[in-house]
N, C-alpha and C positions, 0 to 999 in steps of 0.2 A: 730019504728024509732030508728037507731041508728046514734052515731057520735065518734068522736077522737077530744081528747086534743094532740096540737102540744105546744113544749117548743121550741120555737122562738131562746132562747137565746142558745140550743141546736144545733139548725139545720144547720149542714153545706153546707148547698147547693149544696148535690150530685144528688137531685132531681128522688133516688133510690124509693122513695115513690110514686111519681107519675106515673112514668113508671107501680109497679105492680096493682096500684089499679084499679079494672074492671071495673068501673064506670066513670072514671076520675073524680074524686072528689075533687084533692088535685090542687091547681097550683098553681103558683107562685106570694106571693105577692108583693105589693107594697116597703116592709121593708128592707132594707139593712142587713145582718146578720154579722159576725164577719169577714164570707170570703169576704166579700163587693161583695159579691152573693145577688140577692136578696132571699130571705128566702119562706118557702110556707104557702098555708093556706090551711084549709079545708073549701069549699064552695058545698052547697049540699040544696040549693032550693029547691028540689023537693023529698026530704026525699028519695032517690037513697042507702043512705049508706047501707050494710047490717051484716054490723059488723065483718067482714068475720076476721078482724086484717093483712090481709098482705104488710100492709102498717107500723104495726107497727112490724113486725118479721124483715123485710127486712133494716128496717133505724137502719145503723152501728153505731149512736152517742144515742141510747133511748131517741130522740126526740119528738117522737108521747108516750106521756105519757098515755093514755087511751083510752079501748076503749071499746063505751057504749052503751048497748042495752038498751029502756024504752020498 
């Protein structure tokens, strides 16, 4: 199982993250972020992630702060 930590207060809603990840794991949450964007989350139900990080290579502000294999 793996997942990613998103810093919210980070994230400028170019939505660069969700585009690469292969799974579609990442979308867009409910939260307003700085750009009065809404901001994203990682949702992953079904244990889908596989840590691959191109979610976090690709996001310009190091907003996806981790990313973790158990």
């Amino acid at each position: 199982m793996s997942y990613i930590v998103i810093d919210s207060s980070k994230c400028k809603s170019c939505y660069l993250c969700m585009e690469v990840c292969p799974n579609k794991l990442i979308k867009k949450s409910g939260n307003v972020g700085k750009t009065g964007e809404y901001t994203v989350e990682f949702v992953d139900k079904e244990n889908k992630c596989t840590g691959c990080a191109m979610c976090a290579m690709m996001c310009p502000d190091i907003a996806i702060t981790g990313v973790y294999k158990e």
